[in-house]
C-alpha positions as a printed Julia matrix, in Angstrom:
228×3 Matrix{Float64}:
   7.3    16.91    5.46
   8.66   19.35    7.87
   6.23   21.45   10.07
   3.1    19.09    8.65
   1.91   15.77    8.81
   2.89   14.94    5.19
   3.01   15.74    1.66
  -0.08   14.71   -0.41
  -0.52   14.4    -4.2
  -3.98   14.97   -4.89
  -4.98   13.63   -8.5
  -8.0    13.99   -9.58
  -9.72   15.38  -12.93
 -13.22   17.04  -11.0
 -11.37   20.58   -9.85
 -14.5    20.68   -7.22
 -13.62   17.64   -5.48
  -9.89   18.06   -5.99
 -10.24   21.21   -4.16
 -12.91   19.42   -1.24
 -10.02   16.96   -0.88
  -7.46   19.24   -0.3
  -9.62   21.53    2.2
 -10.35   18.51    4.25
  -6.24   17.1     4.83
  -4.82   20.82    4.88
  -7.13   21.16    7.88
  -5.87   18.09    9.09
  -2.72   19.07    9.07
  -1.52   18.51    5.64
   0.35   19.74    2.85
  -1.06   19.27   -0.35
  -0.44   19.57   -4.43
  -3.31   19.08   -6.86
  -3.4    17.53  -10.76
  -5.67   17.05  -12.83
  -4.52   14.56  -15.59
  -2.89   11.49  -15.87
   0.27   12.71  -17.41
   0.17   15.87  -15.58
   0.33   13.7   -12.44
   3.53   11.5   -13.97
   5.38   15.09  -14.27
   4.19   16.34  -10.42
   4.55   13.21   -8.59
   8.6    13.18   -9.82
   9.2    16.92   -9.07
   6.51   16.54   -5.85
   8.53   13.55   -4.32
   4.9    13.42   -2.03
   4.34   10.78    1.19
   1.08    9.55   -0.09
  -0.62   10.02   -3.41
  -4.51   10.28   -3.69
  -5.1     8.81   -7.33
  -8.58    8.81   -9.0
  -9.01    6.0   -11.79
 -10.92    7.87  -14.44
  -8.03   10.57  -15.74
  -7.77   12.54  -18.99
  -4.67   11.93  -21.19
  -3.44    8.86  -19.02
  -5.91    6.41  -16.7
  -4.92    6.02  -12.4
  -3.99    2.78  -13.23
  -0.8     3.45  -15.87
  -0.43    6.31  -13.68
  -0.24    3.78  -10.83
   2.28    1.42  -12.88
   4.7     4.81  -13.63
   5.07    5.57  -10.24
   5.61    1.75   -9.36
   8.43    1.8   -11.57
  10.67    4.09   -9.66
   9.01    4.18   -6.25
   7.15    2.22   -3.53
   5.31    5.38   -1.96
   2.06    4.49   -0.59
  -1.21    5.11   -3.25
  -4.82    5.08   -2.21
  -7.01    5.12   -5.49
 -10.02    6.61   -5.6
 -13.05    5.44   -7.54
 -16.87    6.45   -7.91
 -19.43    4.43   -6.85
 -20.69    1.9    -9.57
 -17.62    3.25  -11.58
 -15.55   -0.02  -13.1
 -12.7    -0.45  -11.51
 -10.83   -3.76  -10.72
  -9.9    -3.57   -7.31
  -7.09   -6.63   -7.4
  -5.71   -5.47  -10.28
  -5.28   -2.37   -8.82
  -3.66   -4.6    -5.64
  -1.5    -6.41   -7.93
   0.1    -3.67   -9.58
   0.75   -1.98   -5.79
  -2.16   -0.1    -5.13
  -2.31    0.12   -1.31
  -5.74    0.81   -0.27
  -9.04    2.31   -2.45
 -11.71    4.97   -1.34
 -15.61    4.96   -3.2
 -16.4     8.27   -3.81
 -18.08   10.09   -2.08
 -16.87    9.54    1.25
 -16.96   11.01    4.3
 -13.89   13.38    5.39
 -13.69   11.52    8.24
 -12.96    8.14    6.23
 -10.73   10.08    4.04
  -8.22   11.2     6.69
  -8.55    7.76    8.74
  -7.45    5.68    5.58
  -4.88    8.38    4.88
  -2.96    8.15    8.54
  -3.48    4.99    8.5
  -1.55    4.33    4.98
   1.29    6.68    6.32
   1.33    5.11    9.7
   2.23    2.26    8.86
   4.65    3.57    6.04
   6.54    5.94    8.54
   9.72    5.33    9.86
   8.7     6.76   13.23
   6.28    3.63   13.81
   8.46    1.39   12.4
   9.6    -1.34   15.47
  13.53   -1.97   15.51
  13.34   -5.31   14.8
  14.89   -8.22   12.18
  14.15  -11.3    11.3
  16.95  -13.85    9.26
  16.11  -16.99    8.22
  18.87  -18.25    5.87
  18.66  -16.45    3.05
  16.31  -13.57    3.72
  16.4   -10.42    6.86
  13.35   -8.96    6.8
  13.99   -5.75    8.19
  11.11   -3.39   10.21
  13.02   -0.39   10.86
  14.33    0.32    7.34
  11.05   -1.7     5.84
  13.71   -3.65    3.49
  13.73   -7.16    2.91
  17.15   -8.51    1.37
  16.56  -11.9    -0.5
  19.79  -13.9    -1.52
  22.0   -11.04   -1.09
  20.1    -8.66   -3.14
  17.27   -5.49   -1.82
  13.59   -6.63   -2.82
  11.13   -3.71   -3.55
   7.89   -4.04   -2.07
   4.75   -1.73   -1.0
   4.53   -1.24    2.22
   1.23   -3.93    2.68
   3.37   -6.72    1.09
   6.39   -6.1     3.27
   3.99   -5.88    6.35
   2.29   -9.22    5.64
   5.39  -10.84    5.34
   6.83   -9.55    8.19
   3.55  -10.66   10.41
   3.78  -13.68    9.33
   7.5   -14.25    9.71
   7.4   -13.29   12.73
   4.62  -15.76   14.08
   6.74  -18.41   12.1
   4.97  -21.67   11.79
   1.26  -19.96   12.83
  -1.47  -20.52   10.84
  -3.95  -17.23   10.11
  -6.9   -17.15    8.11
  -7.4   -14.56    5.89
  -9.49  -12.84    7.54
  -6.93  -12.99   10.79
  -4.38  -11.55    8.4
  -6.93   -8.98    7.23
  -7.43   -7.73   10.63
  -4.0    -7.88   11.5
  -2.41   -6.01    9.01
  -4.5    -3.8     7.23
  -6.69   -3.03   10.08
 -10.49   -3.89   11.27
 -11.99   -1.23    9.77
 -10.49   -2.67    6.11
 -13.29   -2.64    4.24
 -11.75   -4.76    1.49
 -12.26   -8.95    1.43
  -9.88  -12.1     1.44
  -8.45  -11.57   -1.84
  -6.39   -8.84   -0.63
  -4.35  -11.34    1.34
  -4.36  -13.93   -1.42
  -3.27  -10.96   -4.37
  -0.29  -10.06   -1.61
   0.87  -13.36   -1.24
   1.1   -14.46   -4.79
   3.23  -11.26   -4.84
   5.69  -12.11   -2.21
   5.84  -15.75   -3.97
   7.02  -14.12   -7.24
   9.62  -12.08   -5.35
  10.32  -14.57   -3.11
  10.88  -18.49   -3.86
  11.55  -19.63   -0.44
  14.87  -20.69    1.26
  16.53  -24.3     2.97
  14.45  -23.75    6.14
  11.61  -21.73    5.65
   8.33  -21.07    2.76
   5.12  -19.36    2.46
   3.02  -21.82    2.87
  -1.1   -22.46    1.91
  -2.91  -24.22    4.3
  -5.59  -25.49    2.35
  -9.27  -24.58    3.77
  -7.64  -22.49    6.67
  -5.01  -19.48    5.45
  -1.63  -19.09    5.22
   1.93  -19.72    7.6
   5.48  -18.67    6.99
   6.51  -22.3     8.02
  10.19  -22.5     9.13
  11.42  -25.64    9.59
């Protein structure tokens, strides 16, 4: 990352827009590897070590969503996928599995590189706050983005770590989804409520609550992390 802005794997099977793509964050200030299969991308992305992957969906040899799940398995590094318009493609799923934002093709440069510093914004250490939160059982950590639950490091994207954090730390404040929404992934998120609703179901599985403190529903309004 040295002397740029940030590595960037660029997978994509169309060479042309592969190479538009790579124009576009170079001049911003990038540096930048290209693939153009699934399996390919498995193989670069472990050799690469990148900051951000760009990940199309439709991929030869191996689709951006198993692509997605083999780079989950070994590392939380942030993934935007990238989908043509009126192209199927399930956008929670895609959430569920730790996906942290998706771009329609085509796009505009300009939306390209916003969603892309915005993705390693938040993910960089150099934005992080120095701040931690304990509550019993759990120290939810900003400045190393680690949460340690019952004595043990959970993994979690970046956008599941931030939501928690957010709401821990306006313990016992109700936000609606759309609050939450704003809040953490930004106004200019063009996704809808069920992004909050796929990232707390995830921090429920990884996380079961302590003595004094839950993730709670508030029915008809949002969510709190209700300490009490």
């Amino acid at each position: 990352m040295e002397g740029t802005l940030g590595t960037i794997l660029i997978v994509d099977d169309d060479e042309n827009i592969a190479d538009i793509i790579k124009l576009y964050l170079e001049n911003s200030g990038y540096s930048t590897k290209r693939c153009y299969d699934g399996k390919e991308a498995v193989s670069v992305f472990s050799e690469y070590k990148p900051d951000l992957v760009l990940l199309d969906v439709m991929l030869p040899h191996m689709d951006g969503i198993d692509v997605l799940k083999a780079i989950r398995k070994d590392s939380e590094v942030p993934v935007i996928m990238l989908t043509a318009k009126g192209e199927t493609f399930d956008k929670v799923l895609a959430l569920e599995l730790g996906a942290d934002d998706y771009i329609v093709k085509p796009f505009e440069p300009k939306e390209l590189i916003a969603r892309v510093k915005a993705v390693l914004r938040r993910y960089s250490a150099d934005t992080q706050s120095k701040e931690e939160l304990r509550f019993d059982n759990i120290v939810i950590d900003m400045n190393s983005y680690t949460v340690n639950y019952n004595g043990e490091e959970i993994k979690m994207p970046p956008k599941e770590f931030e939501l928690l954090y957010y709401l821990a730390n306006n313990k016992n404040r109700v936000f609606t989804r759309e609050q939450l929404l704003c809040e953490v992934w930004g106004y200019d998120y063009p996704g809808d409520s069920r992004t909050v609703d796929v990232h707390v179901k995830r921090l429920r599985e990884k996380l079961q609550g302590g003595e004094n403190w839950q993730i709670e529903t508030v029915w008809g309004v949002g969510y709190k992390f209700e300490v009490k």
